[in-house]
C-alpha positions as CSV (number, residue, x, y, z in Angstrom):
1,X,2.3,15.5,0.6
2,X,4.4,18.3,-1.5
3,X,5.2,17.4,-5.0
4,X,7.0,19.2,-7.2
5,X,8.3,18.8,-10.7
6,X,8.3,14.4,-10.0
7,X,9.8,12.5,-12.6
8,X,11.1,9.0,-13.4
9,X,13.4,7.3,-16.0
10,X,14.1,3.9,-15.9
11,X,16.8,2.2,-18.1
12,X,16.2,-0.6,-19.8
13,X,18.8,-2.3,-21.9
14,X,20.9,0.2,-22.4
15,X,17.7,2.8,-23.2
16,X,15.8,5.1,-20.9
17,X,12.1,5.3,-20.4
18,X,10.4,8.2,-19.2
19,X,7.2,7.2,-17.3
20,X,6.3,10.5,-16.1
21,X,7.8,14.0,-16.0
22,X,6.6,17.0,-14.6
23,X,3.8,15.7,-12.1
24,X,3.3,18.7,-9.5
25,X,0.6,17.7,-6.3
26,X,-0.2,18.9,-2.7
27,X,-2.2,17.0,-0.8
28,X,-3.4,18.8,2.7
29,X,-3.6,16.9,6.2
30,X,-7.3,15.2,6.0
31,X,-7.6,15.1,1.9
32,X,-8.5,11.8,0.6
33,X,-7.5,11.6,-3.5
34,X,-7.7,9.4,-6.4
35,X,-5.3,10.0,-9.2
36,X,-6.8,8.7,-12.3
37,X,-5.4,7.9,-16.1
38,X,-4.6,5.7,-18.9
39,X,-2.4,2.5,-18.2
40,X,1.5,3.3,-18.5
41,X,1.1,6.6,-17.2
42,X,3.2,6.5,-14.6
43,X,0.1,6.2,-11.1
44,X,1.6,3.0,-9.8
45,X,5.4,4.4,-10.6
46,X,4.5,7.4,-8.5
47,X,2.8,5.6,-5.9
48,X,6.3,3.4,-5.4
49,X,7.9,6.5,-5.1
50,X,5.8,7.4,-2.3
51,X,5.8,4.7,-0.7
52,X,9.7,5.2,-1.2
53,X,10.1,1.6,-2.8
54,X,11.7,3.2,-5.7
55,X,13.8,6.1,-6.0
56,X,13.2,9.8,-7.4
57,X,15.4,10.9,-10.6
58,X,13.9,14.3,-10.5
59,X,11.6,16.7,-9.0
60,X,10.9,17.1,-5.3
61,X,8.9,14.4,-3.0
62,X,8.2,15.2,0.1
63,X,5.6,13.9,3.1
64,X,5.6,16.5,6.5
65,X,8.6,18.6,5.5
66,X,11.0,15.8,4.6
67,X,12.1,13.9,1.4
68,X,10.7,10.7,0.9
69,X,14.4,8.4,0.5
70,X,12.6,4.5,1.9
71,X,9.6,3.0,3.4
72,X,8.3,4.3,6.4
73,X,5.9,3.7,9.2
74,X,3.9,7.1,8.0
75,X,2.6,5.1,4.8
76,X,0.8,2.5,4.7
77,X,0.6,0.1,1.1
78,X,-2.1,-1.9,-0.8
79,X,0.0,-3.5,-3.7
80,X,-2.2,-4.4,-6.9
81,X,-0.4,-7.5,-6.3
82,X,-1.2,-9.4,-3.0
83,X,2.4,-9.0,-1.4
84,X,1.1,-11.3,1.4
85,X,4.1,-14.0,2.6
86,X,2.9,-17.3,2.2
87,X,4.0,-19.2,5.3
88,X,2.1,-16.7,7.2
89,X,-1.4,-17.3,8.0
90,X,-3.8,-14.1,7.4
91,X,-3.4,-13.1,11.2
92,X,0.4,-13.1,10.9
93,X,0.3,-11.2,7.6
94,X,-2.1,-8.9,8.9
95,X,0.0,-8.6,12.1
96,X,3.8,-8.6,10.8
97,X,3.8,-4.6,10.9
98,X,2.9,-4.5,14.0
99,X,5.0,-6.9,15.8
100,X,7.9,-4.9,13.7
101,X,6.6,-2.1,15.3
102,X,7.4,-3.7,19.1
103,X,4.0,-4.0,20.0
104,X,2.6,-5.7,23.2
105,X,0.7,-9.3,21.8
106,X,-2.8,-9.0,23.6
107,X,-2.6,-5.6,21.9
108,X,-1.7,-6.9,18.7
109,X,-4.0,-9.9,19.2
110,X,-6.8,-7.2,19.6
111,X,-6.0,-5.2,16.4
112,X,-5.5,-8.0,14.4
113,X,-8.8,-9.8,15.4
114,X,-10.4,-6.7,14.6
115,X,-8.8,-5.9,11.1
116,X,-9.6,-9.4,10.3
117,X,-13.2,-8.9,11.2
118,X,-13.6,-5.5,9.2
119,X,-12.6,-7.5,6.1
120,X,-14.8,-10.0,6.6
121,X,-12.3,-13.2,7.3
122,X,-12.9,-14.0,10.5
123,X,-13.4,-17.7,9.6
124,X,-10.0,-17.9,7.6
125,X,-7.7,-16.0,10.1
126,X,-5.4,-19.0,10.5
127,X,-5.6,-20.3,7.0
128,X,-2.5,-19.7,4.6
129,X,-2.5,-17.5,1.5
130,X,-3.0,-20.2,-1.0
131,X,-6.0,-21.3,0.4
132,X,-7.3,-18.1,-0.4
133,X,-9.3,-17.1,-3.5
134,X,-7.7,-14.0,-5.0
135,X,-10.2,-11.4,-3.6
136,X,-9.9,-12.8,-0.3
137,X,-6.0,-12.3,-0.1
138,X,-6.4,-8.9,-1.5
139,X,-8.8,-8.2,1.6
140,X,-6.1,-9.2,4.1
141,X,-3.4,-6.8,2.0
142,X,-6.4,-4.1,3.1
143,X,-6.3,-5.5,6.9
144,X,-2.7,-5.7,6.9
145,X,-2.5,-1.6,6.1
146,X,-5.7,-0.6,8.3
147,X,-4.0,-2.2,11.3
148,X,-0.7,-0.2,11.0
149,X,-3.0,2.7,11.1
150,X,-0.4,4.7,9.2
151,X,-0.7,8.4,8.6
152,X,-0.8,7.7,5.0
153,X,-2.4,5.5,3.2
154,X,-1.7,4.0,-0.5
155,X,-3.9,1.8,-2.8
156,X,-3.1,0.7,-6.2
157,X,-6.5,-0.3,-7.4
158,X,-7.0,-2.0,-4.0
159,X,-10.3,-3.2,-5.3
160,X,-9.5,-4.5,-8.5
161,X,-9.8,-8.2,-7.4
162,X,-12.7,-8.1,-5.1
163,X,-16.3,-8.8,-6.6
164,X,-19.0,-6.2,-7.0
165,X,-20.4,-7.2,-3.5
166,X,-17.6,-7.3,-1.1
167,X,-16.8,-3.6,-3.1
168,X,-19.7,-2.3,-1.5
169,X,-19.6,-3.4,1.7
């Protein structure tokens, strides 16, 4: 990951806001990082723009060479929010990248069980979302980007929701 000189306005009725300006990072092949700061300061906002859910308005963002334009199989996501579709069960949410992806059910099947089982919600694989305390969805937003097993990897305070012991584990 090659950044250089990222920024972001938004406009708002009829006025810009700046939520960041400037931000310059390389991250090598291998490095795991945490970017920390105050709320507002633009982490999520950059993380979007990595993710390439939202576009650049200056500066240079780049992953292996090329300029980050839209989503991509390269980068996983763990929204803050739970992003989970709810008329999927856990397995299909933990599963929809995959059969996106093309790939063979028993394999799939196999992934998915084991994703689920990482997570620890191996008895609620074929429930729905909203039978699903908060923490427990927020698990299966963590087994639905483990099992793409993208290159990349993006959390937004992917723990925020979970309690002190499933944290730990």
């Amino acid at each position: 990951i090659n950044v250089q000189g990222l920024g972001k306005t938004f406009s708002r009725a009829g006025k810009d806001v700046v939520a960041m300006r400037g931000f310059d990072l390389a991250v090598a092949e291998g490095e795991f990082i945490a970017i920390v700061g105050p709320s507002g300061c633009g982490k999520s906002t950059f993380l979007h723009m990595l993710g390439g859910f939202e576009p650049v308005t200056e500066g240079r963002l780049l992953v292996d060479g090329r300029a980050v334009t839209a989503p991509g199989p390269d980068r996983g996501v763990v929204f803050q929010g739970h992003a989970l579709m709810p008329w999927l069960t856990v397995r299909d949410n933990v599963g929809f990248g995959l059969d996106i992806r093309g790939m063979a059910k028993a394999e799939r099947d196999r992934v998915v069980d084991e994703k689920i089982a990482l997570v620890r919600l191996d008895r609620f694989a074929d429930k729905f979302p909203h039978e699903l305390s908060g923490g427990m969805q927020q698990r299966v937003g963590l087994a639905r980007s483990f099992a793409t097993e993208a290159d990349i990897l993006l959390m937004d305070e992917p723990f925020a929701a979970l309690d002190a012991i499933t944290r730990d584990v």
